[in-house]
N, C-alpha and C positions, 0 to 999 in steps of 0.2 A: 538260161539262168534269169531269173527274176531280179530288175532292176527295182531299187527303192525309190520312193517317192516320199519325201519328208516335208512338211506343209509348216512347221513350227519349228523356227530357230533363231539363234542371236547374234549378234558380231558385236565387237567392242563400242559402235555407236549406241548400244543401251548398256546390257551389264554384261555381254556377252566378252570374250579374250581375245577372240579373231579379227584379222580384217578381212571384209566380204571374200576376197579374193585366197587368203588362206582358207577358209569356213566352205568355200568351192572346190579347193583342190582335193582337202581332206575328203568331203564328202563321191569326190569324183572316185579318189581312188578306191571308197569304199563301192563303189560300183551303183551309186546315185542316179539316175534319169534326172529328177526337179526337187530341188529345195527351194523354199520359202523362205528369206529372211524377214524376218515378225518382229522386228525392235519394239521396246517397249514402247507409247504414247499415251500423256492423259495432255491437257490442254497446253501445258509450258512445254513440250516441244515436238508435239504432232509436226508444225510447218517445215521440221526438217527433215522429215521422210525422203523427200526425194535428193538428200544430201551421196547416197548410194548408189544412184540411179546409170550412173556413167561408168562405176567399176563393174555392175550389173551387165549392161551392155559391153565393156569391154568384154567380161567372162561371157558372156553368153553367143560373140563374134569367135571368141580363139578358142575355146574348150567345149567338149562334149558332154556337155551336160548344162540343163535351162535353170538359171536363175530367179527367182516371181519377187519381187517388190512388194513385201508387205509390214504391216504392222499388230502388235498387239497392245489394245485398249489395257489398261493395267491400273488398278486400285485406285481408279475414276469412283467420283459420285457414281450412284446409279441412274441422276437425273441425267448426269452429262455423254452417257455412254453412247448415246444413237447420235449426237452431234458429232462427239469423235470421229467415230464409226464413217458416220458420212463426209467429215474434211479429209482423213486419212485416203478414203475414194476418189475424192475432188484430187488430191498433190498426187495420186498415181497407183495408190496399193492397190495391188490386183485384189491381195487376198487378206481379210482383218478380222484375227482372231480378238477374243476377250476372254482376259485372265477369272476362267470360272472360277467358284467357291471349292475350292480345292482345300481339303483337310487341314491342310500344315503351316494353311499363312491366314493371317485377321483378315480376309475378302469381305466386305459389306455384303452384309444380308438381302438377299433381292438383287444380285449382281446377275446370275444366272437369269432372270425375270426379264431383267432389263436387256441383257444381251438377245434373248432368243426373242421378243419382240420389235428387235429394231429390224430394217429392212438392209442393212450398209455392213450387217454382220457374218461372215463365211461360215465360224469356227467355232464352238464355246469348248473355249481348251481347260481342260483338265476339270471337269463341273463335280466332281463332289459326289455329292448325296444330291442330286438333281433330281426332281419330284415329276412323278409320271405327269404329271401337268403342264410344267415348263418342258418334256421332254413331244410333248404334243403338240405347244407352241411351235417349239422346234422345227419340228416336223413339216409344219402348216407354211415355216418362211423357209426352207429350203438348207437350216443351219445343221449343219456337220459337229455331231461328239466325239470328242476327243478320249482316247486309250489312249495314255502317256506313257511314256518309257521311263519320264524324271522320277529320282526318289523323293519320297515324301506326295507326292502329284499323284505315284500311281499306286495310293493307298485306297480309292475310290473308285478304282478300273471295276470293278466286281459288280460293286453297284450298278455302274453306269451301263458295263455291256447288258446287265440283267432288264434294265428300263428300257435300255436299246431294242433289245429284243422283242419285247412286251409291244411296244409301241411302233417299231417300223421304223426306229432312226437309222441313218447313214452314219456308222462310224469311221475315224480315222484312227492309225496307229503314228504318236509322233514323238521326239524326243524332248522338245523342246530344248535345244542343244548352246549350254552356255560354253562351254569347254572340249579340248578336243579328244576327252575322254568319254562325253556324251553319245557323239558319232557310233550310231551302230549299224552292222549291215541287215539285208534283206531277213535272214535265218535269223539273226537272236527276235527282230520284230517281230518274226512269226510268233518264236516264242514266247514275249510278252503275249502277244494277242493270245497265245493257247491260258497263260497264266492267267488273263483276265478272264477267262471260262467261257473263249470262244471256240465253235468249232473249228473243225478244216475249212470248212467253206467258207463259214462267216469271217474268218480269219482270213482268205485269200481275197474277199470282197472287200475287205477293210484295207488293207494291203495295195491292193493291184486296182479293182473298178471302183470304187469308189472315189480315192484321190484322183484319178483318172478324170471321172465321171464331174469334180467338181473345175478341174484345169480346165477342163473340154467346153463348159457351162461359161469359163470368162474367155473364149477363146486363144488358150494358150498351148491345147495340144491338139 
């Protein structure tokens, strides 16, 4: 049975309801390998990222399943995006998404620009209508597109796997999970991924080797 790997999620230290350590068990039982906690950060309080850092290690000592330390950039200037991006990596995020141009929230125009050009960026979660261009960028620094599972987020899945396609990006399937109705298992993921009009295979590489592929690149798996 294919264990999940979920790269974007929250706990109550941004907007999320969990605490790190409920946000772990929940996901354990759903039969999880690695979650990503990705609190939100724009400059008033990036420095407290590694506020977590100790419940992390405790879960990651007693339970079966790795916990990654990260953060997500969130309706930042787009001037300030790559400084984020790089303090977030200084205080310990493994892994730092940025809150793409996503259909259903006012995102600044040129946020997706500004993220696939920085070098301190993993993720560009939930990018929209992301233009074969920036999805080139992408490409060129090693940043991973995001297939969302959230509503309202995964109004652009279509789009995004279709540029993915075009161009040779590395997709992820993630939930970005405020609540602990978010939590999905391995099979419904798939099925996002088939809904966003991926195949079998592009759908099992999103899934399985490529999250894989991006843990393994910060040395975590």
């Amino acid at each position: 049975m294919n264990k999940r790997i979920d790269l974007h999620m929250h706990s109550l230290f941004s907007d999320g309801e969990l605490l790190p350590s409920e946000l772990a068990r929940r996901a354990l039982k759903l039969n999880h390998e690695v979650i990503a906690i990705t609190d939100h950060v724009d400059w008033s309080n990036v420095e407290t990222i590694p506020a977590i850092q100790d419940a992390i290690d405790d879960i990651n000592a007693n339970w079966d399943i790795t916990v990654v330390l990260g953060a997500e950039v969130t309706h930042a200037p787009c001037e300030s995006i790559d400084g984020i991006a790089k303090r977030a990596k200084q205080l310990g995020a493994k892994i730092v998404v940025v809150h793409g141009e996503t259909l259903n929230e006012p995102v600044t125009p040129g946020t997706n620009r500004a993220a696939v050009e920085s070098k301190h960026v993993d993720i560009l979660g939930h990018p929209g209508l992301i233009t074969k261009e920036e999805a080139e960028i992408a490409l060129e620094n090693d940043i991973y597109l995001e297939i969302s599972a959230r509503k309202g987020h995964c109004l652009g899945n279509g789009h995004v796997a279709n540029i993915a396609r075009e161009v040779g990006n590395n997709l992820l399937v993630d939930t970005d999970t405020h609540a602990p109705s978010d939590l999905i298992t391995f099979e419904k993921s798939y099925e996002v991924a088939l809904g966003a009009g991926l195949s079998h295979d592009e759908a099992m590489k999103a899934l399985v080797d490529n999250p894989r592929q991006l843990l393994k690149s910060k040395g975590i798996l």
